[in-house]
N, C-alpha and C positions, 0 to 999 in steps of 0.2 A: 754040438751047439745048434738051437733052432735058427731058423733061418731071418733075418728081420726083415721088417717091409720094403713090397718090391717098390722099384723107383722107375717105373715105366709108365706112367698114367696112371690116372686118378679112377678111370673110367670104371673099374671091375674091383675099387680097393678092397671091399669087404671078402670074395671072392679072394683076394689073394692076402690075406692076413696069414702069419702064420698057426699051425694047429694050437700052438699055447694060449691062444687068446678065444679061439671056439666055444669057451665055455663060461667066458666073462661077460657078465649080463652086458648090456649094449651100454645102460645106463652108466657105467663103468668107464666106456670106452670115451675119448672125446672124438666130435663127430663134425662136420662143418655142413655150416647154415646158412639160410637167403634169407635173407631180412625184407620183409615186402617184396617176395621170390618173383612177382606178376608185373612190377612197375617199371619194367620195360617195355610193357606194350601200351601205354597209357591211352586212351586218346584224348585227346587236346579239346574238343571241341565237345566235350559230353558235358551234362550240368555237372553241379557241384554235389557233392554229399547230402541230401537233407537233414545231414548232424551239422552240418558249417551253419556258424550261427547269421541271424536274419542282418548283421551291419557288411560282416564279410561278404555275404550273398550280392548285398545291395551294391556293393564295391565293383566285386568283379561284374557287374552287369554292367554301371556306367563306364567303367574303364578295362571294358572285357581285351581292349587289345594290348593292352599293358599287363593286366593280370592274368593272362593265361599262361603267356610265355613263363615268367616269375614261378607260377603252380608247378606249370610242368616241369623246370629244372631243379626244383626244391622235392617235389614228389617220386619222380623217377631216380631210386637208388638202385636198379640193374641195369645193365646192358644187355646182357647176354641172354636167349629165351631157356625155355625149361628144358629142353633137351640138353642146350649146351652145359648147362648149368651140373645136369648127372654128370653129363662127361667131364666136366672139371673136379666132380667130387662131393657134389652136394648133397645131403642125404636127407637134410631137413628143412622143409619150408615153411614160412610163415605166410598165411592165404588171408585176407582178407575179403570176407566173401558181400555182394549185396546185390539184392532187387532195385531196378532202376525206379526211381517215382515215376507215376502215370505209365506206367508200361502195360499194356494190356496182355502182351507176353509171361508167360512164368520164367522165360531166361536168367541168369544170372549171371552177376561179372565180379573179377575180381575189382577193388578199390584202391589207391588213395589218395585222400581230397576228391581226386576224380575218378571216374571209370575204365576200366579199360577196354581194348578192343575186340577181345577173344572173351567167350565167355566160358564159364566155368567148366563144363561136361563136354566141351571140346577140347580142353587144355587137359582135363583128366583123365580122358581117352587117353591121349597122346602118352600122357604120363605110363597108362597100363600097358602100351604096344612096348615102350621103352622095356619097363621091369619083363614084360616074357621072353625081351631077348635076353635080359641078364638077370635068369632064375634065383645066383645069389647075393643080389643088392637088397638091402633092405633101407627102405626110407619111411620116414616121419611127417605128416601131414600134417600142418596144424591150422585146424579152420576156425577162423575167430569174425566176431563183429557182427555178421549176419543184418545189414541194418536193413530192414523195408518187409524183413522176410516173417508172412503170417506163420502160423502155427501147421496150416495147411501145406505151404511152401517148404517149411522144415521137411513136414516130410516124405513129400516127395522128393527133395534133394538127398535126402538121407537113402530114400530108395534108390535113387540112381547113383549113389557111392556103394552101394552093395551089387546092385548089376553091373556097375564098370570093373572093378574088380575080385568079385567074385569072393574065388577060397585064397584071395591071396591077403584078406585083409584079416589080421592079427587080433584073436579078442582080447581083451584087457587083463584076461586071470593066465596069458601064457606064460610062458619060458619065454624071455627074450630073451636069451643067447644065440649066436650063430650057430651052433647047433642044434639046438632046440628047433631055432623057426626054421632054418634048411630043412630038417627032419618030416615038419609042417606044412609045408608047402607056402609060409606066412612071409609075407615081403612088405606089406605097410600098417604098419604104426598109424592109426588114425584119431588126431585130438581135434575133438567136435565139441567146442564152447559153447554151450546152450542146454538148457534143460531138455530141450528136447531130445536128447542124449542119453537120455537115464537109463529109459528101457532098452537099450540097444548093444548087447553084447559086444557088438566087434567094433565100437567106440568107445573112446577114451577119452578120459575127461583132461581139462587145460594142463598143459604145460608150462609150470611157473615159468615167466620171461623178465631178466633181470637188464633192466632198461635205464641209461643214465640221465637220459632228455639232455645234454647239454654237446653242443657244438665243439668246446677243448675235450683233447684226447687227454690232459693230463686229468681233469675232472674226470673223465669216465675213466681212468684206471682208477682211481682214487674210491667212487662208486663200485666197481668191482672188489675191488680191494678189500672194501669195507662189508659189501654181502659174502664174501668167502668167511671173513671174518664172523660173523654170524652162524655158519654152515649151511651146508649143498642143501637144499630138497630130497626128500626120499623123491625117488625114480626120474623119470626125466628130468630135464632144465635147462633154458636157453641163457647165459649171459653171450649177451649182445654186444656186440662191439662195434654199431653203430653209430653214428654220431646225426646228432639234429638240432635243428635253432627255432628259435621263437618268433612269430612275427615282427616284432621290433627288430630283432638283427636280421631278418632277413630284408626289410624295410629299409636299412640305415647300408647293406653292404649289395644295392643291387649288379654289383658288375662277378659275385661271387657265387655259385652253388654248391650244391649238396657234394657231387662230385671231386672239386676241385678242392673242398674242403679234405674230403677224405684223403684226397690221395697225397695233399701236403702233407698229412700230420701220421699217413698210415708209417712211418717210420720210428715214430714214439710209438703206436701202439703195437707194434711188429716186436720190438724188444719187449715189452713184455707179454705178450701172445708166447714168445718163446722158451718163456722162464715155466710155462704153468705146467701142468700134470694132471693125467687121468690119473683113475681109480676109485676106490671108494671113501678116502679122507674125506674127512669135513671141508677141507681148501681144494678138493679137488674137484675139474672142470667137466662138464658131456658136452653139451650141444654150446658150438661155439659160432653166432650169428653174426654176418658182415653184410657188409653194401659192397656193389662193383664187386662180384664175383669174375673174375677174368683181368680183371684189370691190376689187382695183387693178388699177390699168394696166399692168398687164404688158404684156400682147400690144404694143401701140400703141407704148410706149415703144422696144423689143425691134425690130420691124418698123421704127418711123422711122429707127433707125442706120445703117440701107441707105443713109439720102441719103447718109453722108458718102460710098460708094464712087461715089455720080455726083459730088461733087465734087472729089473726088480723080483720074477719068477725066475730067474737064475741066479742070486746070490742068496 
């Protein structure tokens, strides 16, 4: 009988899969996700998005010391930073990437609503020093939004995602299987939303993300529910299993956030989180996306579902 997955940390899980599953495309496997992976580090005090529209804009300026608090507890859905984050289990993030306005710098930061503190090609470093200690973790990049950023910008950012990691980034025509990319020397999965992407081998284009928009967990299982019912994506795909609210509720409930929502309600969506299944059915789940990595069991939850594909390759 093969052996099922080990129960001692998150930290090496792919690394300690058993051999039965080595040759299951990754897209197969379900895998656990950072939903706005970077908005832990927000800062508070940076402008607004120049996509926030011109009444919002005008808002937080006269009433900037009421609206920024409000931002930041509604935008910030991690805690934990990107290191910790591997080490809990996390294999896939969601970046939101942009150029500051009026920056005369080419730096870039992650986003949302506001900016954060670390900018991108320091967090990505970080990111590459992680994966060379653990040769067989493979994680999922997924950069979207790019707002501010020229044609120019593109690609020079594009160039320095090729010199921070080098031969470890995955081209798009590989083997994803644990054996395949071990074999490769291939550890990230990179999905770069933009055309400027086209011409660039070791980029990969969007990973459908199936997003409920709405603040009730019973609505977003109910949205999930209903994209299963439709069937997966070929290859990758995020359902999300985060939750978010619209100006108006977040206007009418100011003593409430992002946070405090989730962790009430994360036990409706813990029960069904537990009922789902990898593999390659039409109803079956990969990239499985949350808020407050650390604060529930996502990861653990997320990663156990693997055993049912060793039970399923033994009957």
């Amino acid at each position: 009988m093969a052996p099922a997955l080990k129960s001692d940390g998150n930290n090496e899980w792919k690394k300690n899969l058993p051999e039965e599953l080595w040759d299951i495309p990754l897209t197969n496997l379900t895998i656990p996700g950072s939903h706005d992976a970077m908005s832990y580090c927000l800062d508070i005090t940076s402008p607004l998005l120049r996509s926030e529209s011109d009444s919002f804009r005008l808002l937080d300026r006269v009433f900037y010391c009421f609206t920024r608090p409000i931002i930041f507890k509604w935008a910030t859905t991690q805690v934990k930073n990107i290191v910790q984050q591997l080490q809990a289990g996390v294999r896939y993030f969601d970046l939101r990437i942009a150029h500051k306005q009026n920056d005369m710098s080419h730096d870039l930061y992650f986003t949302h609503v506001i900016y954060t503190q670390v900018t991108v090609v320091e967090t990505l470093n970080t990111v590459a020093t992680w994966l060379s200690a653990h040769p067989k973790e493979i994680i999922i990049l997924s950069c979207s939004h790019f707002e501010g950023l020229s044609e120019k910008l593109h690609e020079e950012f594009i160039y320095s995602l090729k010199k921070i990691f080098g031969s470890k980034l995955c081209p798009s025509n590989a083997d994803v299987t644990l054996r395949g990319l071990w074999s490769s020397g291939y550890q990230v999965v990179l999905s770069y939303e933009d055309q400027a992407a086209a011409c660039h081998k070791e980029l990969w284009p969007e990973v459908p993300y199936w997003w409920a928009n709405t603040a009730d967990a019973e609505e977003l299982i109910q949205y999930l529910d209903s994209q299963k019912h439709l069937g997966r994506p070929d290859g990758f795909f995020v359902a999300g299993l985060n939750l978010t609210a619209e100006r108006c509720f977040i206007a009418s409930n100011p003593h409430v956030s992002l946070q405090t929502i989730t962790l009430e309600q994360w036990e409706c969506v813990r029960r069904w989180l537990e009922d789902q299944k990898p593999g390659a059915a039409s109803t079956s789940l990969n990239i499985i996306a949350g808020d407050f990595i650390g604060l529930i069991p996502l990861c653990s939850i997320i990663i156990a579902l693997n055993n049912l594909l060793l039970k399923h390759r033994r009957t």
